[in-house]
LOLUM-847876 format. One line per field, with one value per residue (C-alpha): residue in three letters; x, y, z; residue number from 1. Coordinates in steps of 0.02 Angstrom, whole numbers. Example, Ala and Ser with C-alpha at 12.3 -4.5 7.8 and 13.67 -1.06 7.14 Angstrom:
LOLUM-847876
residuo = (ALA, SER) .
u = (615, 684) .
v = (-225, -53) .
w = (390, 357) .
num = (1, 2) .
//
This chain:
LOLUM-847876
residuo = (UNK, UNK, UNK, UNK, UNK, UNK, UNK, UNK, UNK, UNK, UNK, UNK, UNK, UNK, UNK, UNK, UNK, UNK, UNK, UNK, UNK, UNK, UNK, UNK, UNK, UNK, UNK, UNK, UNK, UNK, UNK, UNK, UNK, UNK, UNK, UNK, UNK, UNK, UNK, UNK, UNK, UNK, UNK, UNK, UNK, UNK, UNK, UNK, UNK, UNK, UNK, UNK, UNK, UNK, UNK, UNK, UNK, UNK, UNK, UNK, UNK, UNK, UNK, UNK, UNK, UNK, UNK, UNK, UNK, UNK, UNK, UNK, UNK, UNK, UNK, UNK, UNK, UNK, UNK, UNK, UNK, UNK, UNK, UNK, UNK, UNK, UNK, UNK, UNK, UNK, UNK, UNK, UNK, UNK, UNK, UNK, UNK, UNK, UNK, UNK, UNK, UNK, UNK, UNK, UNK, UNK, UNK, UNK, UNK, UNK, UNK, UNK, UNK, UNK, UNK, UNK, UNK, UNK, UNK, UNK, UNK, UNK, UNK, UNK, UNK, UNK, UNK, UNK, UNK, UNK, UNK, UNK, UNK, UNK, UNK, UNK, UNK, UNK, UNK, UNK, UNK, UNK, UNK, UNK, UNK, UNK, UNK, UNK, UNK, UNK, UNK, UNK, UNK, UNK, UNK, UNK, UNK, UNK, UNK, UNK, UNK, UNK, UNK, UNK, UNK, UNK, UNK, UNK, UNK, UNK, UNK, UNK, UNK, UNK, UNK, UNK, UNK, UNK, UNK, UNK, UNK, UNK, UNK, UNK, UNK, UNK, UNK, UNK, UNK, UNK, UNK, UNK, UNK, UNK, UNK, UNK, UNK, UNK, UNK, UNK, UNK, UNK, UNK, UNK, UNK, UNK, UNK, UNK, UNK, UNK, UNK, UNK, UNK, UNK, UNK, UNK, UNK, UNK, UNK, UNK, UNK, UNK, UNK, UNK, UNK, UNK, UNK, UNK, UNK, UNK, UNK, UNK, UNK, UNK, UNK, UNK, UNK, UNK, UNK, UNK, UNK, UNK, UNK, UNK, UNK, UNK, UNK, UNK, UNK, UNK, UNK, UNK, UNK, UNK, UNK, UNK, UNK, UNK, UNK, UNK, UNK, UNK, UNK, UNK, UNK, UNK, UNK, UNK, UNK, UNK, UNK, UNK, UNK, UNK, UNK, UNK, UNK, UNK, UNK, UNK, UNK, UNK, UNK, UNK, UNK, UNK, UNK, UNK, UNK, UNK, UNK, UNK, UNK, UNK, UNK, UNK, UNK, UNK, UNK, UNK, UNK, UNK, UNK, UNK, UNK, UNK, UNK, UNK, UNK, UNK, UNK, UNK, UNK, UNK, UNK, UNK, UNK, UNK, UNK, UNK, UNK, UNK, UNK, UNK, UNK, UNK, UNK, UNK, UNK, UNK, UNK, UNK, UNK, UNK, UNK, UNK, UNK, UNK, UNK, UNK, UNK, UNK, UNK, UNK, UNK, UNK, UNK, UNK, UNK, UNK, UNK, UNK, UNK, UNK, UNK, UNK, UNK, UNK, UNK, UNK, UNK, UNK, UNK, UNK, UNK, UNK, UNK, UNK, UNK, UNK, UNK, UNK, UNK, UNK, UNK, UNK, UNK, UNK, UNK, UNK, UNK, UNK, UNK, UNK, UNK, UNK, UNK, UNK, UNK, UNK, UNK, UNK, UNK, UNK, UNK, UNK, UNK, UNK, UNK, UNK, UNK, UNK, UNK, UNK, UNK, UNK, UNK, UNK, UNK, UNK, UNK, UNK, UNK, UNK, UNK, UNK, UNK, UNK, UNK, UNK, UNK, UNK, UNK, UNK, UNK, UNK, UNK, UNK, UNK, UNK, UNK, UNK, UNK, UNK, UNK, UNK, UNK, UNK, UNK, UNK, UNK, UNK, UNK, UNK, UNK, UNK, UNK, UNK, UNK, UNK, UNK, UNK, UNK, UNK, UNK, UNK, UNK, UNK, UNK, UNK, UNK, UNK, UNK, UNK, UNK, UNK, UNK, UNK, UNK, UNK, UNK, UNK, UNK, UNK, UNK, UNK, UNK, UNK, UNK, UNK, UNK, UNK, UNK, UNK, UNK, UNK, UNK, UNK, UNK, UNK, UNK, UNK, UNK, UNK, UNK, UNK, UNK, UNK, UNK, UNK, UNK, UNK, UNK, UNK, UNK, UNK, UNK, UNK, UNK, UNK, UNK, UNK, UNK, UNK, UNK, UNK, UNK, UNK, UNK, UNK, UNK, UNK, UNK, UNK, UNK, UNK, UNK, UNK, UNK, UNK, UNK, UNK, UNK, UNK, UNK, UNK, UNK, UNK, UNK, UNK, UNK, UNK, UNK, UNK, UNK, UNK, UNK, UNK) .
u = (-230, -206, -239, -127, -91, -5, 202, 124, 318, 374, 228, 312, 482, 428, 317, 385, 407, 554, 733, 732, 572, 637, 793, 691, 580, 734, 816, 651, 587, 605, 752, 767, 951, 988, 1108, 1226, 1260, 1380, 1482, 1649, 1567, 1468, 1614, 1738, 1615, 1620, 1490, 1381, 1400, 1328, 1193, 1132, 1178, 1067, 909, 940, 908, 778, 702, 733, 676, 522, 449, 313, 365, 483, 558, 413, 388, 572, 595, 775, 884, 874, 1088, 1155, 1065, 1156, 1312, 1309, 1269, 1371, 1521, 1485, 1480, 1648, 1729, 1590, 1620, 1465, 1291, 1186, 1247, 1204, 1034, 1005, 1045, 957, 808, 806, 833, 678, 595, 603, 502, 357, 268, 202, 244, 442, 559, 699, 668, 780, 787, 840, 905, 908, 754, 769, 583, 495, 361, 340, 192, 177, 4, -15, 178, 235, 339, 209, 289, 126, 201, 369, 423, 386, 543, 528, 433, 253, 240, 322, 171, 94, 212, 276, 470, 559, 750, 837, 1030, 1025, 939, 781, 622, 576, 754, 711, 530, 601, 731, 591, 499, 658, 633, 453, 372, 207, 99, 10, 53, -64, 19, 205, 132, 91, 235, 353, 338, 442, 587, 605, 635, 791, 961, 1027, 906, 995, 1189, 1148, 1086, 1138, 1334, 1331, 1248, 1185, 1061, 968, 924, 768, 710, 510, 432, 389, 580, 591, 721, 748, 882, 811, 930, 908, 857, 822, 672, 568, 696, 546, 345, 263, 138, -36, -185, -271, -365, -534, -626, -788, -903, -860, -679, -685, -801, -670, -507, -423, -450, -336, -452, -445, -628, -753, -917, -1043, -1213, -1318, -1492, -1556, -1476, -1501, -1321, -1213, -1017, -909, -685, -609, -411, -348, -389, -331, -373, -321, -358, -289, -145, -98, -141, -36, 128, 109, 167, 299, 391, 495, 411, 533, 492, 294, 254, 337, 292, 119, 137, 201, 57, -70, 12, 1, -179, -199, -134, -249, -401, -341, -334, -135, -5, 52, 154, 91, 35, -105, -222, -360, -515, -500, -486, -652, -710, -839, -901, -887, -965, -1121, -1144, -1134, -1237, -1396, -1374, -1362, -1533, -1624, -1588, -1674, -1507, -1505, -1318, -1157, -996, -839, -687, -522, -414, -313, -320, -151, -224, -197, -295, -415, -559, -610, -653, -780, -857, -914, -977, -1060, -1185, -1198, -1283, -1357, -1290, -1153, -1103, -988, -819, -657, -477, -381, -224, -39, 125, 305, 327, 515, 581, 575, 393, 361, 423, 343, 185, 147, -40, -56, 101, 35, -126, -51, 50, -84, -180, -34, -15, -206, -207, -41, 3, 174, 260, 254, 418, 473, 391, 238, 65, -114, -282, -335, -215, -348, -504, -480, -552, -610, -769, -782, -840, -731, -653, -810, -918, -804, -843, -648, -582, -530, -642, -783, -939, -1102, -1223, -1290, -1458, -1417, -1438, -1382, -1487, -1449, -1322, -1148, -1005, -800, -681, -528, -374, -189, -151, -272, -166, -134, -293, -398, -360, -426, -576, -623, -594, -710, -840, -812, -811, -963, -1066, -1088, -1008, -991, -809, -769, -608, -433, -380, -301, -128, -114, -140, -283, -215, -6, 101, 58, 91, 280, 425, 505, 661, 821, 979, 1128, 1269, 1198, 1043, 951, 746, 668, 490, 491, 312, 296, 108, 29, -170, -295, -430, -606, -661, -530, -587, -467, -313, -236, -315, -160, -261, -474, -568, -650, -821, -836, -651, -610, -437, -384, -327, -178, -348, -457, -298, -273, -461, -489, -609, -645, -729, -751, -848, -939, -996, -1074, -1174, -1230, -1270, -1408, -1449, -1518, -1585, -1695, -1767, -1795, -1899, -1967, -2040, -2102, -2203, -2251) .
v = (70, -78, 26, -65, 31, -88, -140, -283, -360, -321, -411, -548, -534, -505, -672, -828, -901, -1017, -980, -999, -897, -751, -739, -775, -613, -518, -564, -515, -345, -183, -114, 81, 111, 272, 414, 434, 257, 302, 458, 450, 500, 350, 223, 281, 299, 118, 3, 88, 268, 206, 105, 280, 366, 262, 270, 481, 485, 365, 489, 622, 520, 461, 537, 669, 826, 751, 932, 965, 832, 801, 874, 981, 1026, 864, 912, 942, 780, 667, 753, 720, 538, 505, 574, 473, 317, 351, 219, 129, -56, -112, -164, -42, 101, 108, 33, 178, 324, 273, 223, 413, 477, 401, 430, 595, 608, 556, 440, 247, 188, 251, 133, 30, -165, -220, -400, -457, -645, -570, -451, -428, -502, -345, -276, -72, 57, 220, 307, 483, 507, 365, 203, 69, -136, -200, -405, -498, -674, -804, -837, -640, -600, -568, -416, -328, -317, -144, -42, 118, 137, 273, 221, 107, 95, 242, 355, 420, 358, 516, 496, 325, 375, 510, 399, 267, 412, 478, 290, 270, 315, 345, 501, 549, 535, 392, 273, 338, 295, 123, 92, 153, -7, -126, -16, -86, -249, -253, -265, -137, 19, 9, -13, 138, 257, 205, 77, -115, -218, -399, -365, -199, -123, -62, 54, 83, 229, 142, 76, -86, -126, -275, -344, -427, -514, -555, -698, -761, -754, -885, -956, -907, -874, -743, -714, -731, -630, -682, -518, -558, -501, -447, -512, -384, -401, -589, -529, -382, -462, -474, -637, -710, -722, -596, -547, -633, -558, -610, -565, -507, -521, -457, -289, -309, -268, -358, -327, -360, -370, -341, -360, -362, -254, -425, -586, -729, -621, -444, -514, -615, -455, -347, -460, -378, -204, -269, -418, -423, -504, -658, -698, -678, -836, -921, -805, -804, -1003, -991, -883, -998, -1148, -1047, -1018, -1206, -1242, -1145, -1192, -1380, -1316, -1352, -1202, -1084, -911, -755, -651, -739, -738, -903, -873, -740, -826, -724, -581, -549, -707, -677, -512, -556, -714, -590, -454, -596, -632, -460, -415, -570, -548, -385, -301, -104, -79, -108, -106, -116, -151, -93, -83, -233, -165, -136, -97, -187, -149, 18, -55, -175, -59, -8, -187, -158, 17, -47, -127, 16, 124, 141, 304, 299, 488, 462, 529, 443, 473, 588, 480, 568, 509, 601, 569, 506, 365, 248, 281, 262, 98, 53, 115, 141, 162, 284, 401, 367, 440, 594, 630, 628, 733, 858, 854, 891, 1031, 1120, 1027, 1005, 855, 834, 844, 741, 783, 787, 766, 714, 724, 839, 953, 922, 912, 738, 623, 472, 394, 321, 147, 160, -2, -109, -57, -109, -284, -337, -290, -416, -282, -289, -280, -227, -134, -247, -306, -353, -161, -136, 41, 36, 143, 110, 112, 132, 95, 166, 133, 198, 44, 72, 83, 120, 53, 47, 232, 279, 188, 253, 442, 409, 326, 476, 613, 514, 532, 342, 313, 381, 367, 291, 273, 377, 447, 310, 291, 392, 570, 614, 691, 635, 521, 331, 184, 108, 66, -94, -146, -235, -109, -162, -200, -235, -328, -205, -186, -23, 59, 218, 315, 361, 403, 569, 524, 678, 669, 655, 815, 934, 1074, 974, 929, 1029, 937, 832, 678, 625, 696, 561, 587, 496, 504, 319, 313, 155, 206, 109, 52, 13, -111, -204, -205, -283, -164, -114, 87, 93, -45, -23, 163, 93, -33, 91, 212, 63, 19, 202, 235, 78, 102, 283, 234, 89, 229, 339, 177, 168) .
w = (-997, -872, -694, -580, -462, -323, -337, -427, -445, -276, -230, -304, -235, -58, -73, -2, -177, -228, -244, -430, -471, -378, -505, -649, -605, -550, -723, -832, -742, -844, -782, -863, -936, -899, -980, -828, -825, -989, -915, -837, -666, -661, -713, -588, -440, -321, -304, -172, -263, -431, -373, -263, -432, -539, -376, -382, -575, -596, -477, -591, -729, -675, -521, -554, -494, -380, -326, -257, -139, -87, 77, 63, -37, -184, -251, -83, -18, -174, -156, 33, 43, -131, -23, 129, 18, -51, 90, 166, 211, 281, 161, 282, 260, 85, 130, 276, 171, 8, 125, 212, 29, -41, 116, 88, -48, 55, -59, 1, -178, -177, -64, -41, 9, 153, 217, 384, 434, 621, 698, 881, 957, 995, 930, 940, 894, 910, 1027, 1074, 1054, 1156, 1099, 1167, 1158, 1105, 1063, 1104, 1078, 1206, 1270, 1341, 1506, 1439, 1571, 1425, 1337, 1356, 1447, 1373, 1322, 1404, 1320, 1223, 1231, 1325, 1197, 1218, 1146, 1056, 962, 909, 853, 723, 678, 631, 535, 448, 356, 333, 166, 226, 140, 295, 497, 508, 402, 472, 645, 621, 477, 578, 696, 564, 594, 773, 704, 622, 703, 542, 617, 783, 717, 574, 710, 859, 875, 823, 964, 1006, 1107, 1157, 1334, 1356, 1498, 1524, 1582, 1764, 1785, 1717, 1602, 1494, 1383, 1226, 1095, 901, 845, 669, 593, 636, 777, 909, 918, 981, 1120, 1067, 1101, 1285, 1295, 1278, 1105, 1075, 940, 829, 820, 804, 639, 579, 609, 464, 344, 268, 101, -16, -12, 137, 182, 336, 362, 505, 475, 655, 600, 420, 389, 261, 320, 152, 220, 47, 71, -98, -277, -380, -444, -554, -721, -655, -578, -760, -861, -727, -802, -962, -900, -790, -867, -1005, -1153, -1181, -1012, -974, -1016, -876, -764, -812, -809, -625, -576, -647, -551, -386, -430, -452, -292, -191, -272, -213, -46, -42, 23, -128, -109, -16, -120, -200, -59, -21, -143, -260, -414, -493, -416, -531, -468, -287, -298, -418, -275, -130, -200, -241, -46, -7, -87, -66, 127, 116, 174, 225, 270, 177, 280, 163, 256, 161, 344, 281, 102, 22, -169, -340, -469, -454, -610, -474, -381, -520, -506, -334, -398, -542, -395, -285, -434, -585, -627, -783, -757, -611, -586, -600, -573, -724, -764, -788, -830, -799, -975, -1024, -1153, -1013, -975, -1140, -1161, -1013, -984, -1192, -1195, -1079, -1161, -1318, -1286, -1166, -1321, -1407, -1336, -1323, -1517, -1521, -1443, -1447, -1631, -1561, -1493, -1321, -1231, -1069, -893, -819, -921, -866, -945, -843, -932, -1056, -1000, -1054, -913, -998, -948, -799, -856, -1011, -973, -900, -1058, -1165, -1236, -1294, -1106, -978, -868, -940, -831, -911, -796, -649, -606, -424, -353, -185, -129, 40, 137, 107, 238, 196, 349, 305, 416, 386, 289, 143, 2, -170, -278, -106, -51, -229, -220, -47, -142, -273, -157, -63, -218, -295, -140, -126, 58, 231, 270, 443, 521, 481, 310, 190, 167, -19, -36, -117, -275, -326, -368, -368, -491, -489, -573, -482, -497, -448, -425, -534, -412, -236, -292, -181, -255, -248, -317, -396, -434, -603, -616, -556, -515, -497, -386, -468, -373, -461, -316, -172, -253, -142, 24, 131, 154, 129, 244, 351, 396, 577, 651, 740, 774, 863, 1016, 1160, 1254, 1126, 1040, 1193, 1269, 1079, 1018, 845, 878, 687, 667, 840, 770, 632, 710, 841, 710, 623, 771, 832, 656, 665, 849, 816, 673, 786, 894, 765, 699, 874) .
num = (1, 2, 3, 4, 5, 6, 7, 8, 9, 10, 11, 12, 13, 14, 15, 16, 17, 18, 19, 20, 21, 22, 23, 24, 25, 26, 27, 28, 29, 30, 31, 32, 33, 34, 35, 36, 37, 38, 39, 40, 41, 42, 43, 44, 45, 46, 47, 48, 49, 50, 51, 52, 53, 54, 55, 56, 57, 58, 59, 60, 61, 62, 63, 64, 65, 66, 67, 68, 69, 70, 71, 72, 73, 74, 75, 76, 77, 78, 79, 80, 81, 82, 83, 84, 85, 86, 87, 88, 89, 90, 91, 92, 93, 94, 95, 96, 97, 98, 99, 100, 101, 102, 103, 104, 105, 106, 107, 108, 109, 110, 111, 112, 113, 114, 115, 116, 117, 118, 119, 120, 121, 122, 123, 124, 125, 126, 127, 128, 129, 130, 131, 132, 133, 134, 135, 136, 137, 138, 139, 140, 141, 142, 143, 144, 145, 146, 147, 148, 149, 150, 151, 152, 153, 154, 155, 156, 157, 158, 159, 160, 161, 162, 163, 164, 165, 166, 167, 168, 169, 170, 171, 172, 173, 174, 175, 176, 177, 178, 179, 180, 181, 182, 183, 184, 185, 186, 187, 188, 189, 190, 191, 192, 193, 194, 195, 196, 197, 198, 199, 200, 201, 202, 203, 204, 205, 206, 207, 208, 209, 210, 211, 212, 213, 214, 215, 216, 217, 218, 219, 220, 221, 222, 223, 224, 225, 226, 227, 228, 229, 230, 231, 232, 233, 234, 235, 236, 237, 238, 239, 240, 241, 242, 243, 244, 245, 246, 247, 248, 249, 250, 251, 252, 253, 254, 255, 256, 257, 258, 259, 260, 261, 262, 263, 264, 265, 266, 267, 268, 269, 270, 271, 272, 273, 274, 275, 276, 277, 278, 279, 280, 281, 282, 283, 284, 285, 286, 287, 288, 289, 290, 291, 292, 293, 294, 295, 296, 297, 298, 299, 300, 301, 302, 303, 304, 305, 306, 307, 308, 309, 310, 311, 312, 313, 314, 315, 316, 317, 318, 319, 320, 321, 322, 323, 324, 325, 326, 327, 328, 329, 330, 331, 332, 333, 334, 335, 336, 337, 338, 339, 340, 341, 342, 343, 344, 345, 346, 347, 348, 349, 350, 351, 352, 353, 354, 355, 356, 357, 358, 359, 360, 361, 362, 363, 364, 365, 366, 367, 368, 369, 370, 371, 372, 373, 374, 375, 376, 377, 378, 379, 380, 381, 382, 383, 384, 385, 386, 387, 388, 389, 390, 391, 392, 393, 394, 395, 396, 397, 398, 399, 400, 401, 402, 403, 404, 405, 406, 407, 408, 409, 410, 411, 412, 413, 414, 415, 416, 417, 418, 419, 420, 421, 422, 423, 424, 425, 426, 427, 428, 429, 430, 431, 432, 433, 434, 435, 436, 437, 438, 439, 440, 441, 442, 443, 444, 445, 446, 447, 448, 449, 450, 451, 452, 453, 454, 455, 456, 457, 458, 459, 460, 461, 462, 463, 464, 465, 466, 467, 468, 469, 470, 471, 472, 473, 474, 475, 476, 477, 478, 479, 480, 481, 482, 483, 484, 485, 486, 487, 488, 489, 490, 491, 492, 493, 494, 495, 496, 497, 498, 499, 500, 501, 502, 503, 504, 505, 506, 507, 508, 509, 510, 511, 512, 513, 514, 515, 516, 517, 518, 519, 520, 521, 522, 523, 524, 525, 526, 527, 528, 529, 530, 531, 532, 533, 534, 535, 536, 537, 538, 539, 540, 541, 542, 543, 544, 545, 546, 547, 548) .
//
């Protein structure tokens, strides 16, 4: 099965790619038809009811065990909001409520997509509890900049933090704490929980107050960075390449910033699962064209990121420089990592060790006819196994090979000579330690490949837990709703963790804790990678003085 475990489409959609494009991929997604959309309930119900109909029984539909992770009561929450949008006027409302619905599921893959013309120039994050302004636009009195909120409108900063976190989709705190920062952008978030307004007072903790009004998006700039950084930072700020790596020989430490699981031949494979077939050559003929234009060094759409046309290639050339420099620390940076697809992460593994008895992810499916259609290999072979063993068909819900004792081999795909992955055992070793920084934004495909590094016992784990949970629900659905054009990701996969003994942790345990803290953001520091280096840096004087 094709492991793509990012919202490969929305990735798309939320690209700056042109006008036309965008319809042709809303028009050829899989969009599931579903049984309500037939009844008289459904028909009769306005235009705002039966799109939240149709979002409420994909759910149903798709989402592995979705009752357990929805927070409240799942009927009274659909009959609550379906009655509320019974004689709404205004776009937002629907967009609020569905957005708390789905948020209440708690799952980084399950959302709805809003867009805003207007954002108000403010930039908001969340340290030790308090609402910090941490960037503004230019045209706002830079003394902004670091001071914490105490109101805004008149309501209290604690009220807007929860309402931020009623929206955000995040798995664990971490990721709700920095996610929740986008919700203080858009003009929609204040008129849904607060009254319609122009422009928003804010009162700080120490007594100033400012008034800051929308603008459109891009109708200003924002301040840049004057804090001074330190060497390190300048190294670990994020790229914009998908992959980059820099060496430093004086502390024979190789630091690898890997910000994407893709590339030219996952992302054209991923269009297979996700785009109609009458219209995957086009899209596939777009991608390629995109490609094209960043290999000429010319501007192409966002989300295919400067240089990552092969990684096998990029990885066999950094590995040869890794071990002809003599190299005796690995730092893998997935803090700007969002995911993609999780058997590249089993390149990079294939050069960390020789050992072919490692343990992988069991996959699972909330089985249904449209997961079926969808995802076919992967049903096909849970049903399958079902029939095997119970010789009965499998009905719809919830299967995984774990069921089974069923875990394929790990390197099923990469020693397979007719897969796109294939990746035959390396000779270019790395045997040195290995690093993971982990931050709240390592998603999807990255989150699982930090868990089997970790599982494996191939990495030290340094920063804060990823943004998945360990064990649940991952992989998506995406789609365009019918009426109000509204797109939305629904989970449909259920992923257990290679170490079957800590399904049941809440998030990976890290093993050095670096949070990044209000004075370490704005002094410029990066603790995680700072730990590291001090870490080599101690190991190879103390074994200085025991030469000595």
């Amino acid at each position: 099965m094709k492991s793509i475990y990012c919202l490969f489409l929305s990735t798309i959609l939320c690209s700056s790619c042109n006008i036309n494009m965008e319809k042709l991929v809303m028009k050829s997604a899989n969009r599931p038809i579903l049984d309500i959309q037939e009844t008289p309930y459904f028909k009769v119900s306005n235009d705002y009811q039966q799109d939240f109909l149709y979002v409420t029984e994909l759910v149903k539909d798709v989402f592995p065990y979705y009752d357990r992770y929805f927070e409240g009561d799942f009927k009274a929450e659909v009959k609550r909001i379906y009655e509320r949008l019974e004689t709404i006027k205004k776009e937002y409302i629907f967009d609020y409520e569905v957005k708390q619905f789905l948020a209440r599921l708690h799952n980084n893959h399950t959302y709805l997509i809003t867009e805003n013309d207007n954002i108000y120039p403010i930039y908001l994050r969340l340290f030790d509890g308090d609402l910090v302004i941490i960037n503004a636009g230019q045209h706002l009195d830079s003394t902004m900049i670091g001071q914490h909120i105490k109101t805004i409108n008149g309501k209290s900063a604690a009220d807007w933090i929860q309402h931020s976190i009623d929206i955000t989709h995040g798995e664990t705190p971490f990721q709700d704490s920095l996610s929740a920062e986008y919700a203080f952008l858009a003009p929609d978030f204040y008129r849904f929980y607060g009254k319609d307004t122009e422009t928003l007072t804010v009162q700080t903790q120490n007594g100033d107050e400012f008034r800051i009004q929308q603008k459109e998006v891009g109708d200003f700039k924002w301040y840049r960075w004057r804090r001074e950084m330190n060497d390190i930072y300048r190294m670990t700020r994020q790229d914009h390449k998908g992959y980059d790596y820099e060496i430093l020989y004086d502390d024979k430490l190789a630091y690898f910033q890997f910000n994407t699981f893709m590339d030219k031949t996952t992302m054209l494979d991923g269009i297979g699962t996700y785009i109609r077939r009458p219209y995957r050559g086009l899209v596939r003929a777009y991608v390629r064209q995109q490609y094209g234009r960043r290999t000429k060094g010319k501007s192409a759409t966002g989300f295919i990121r400067a240089g990552t046309e092969d990684v096998k290639v990029f990885l066999d050339t950094m590995f040869q420089r890794i071990n002809q420099g003599n190299i005796e620390t690995l730092v893998i940076d997935l803090r700007h990592n969002g995911g993609g697809d999780l058997d590249i992460g089993k390149y990079i593994i294939r050069y960390l060790t020789d050992n072919e008895q490692l343990i992988g992810y069991g996959e699972g499916l909330k089985l249904s006819a449209n997961t079926r259609s969808i995802f076919t290999d992967l049903a096909n072979r849970l049903d399958s196994l079902h029939l095997a063993k119970t010789e009965q068909k499998a009905s719809d819900g919830v299967l995984t090979e774990e069921q089974f004792d069923a875990k394929r081999d790990f390197y099923h795909s990469q020693n397979d000579p007719n897969s796109i992955y294939y990746l035959p055992p390396q000779k270019n070793i790395f045997s040195g330690k290995v690093y993971i920084i982990s931050g709240a934004q390592t998603g999807s495909a990255a989150s699982m490949f930090t868990v089997m590094m970790k599982d494996n016992q191939l990495a030290e784990i340094v920063g804060v837990p990823p943004a998945n949970l360990p064990t649940g629900p991952t992989v998506v659905i995406p789609l365009q709703l019918p009426n109000t054009k509204r797109r939305i990701s629904v989970s449909t996969h259920f992923m257990t963790r290679p170490d079957s003994t800590k399904h049941n942790d809440n998030y990976l345990e890290i093993d050095h804790y670096t949070p990044i803290t209000e004075t370490d953001f704005f002094d410029g520091r990066d603790a995680a990678m700072e730990w590291i280096l001090k870490a080599v840096r101690e190991k190879d004087k103390s074994v200085e003085e025991q030469l000595n």
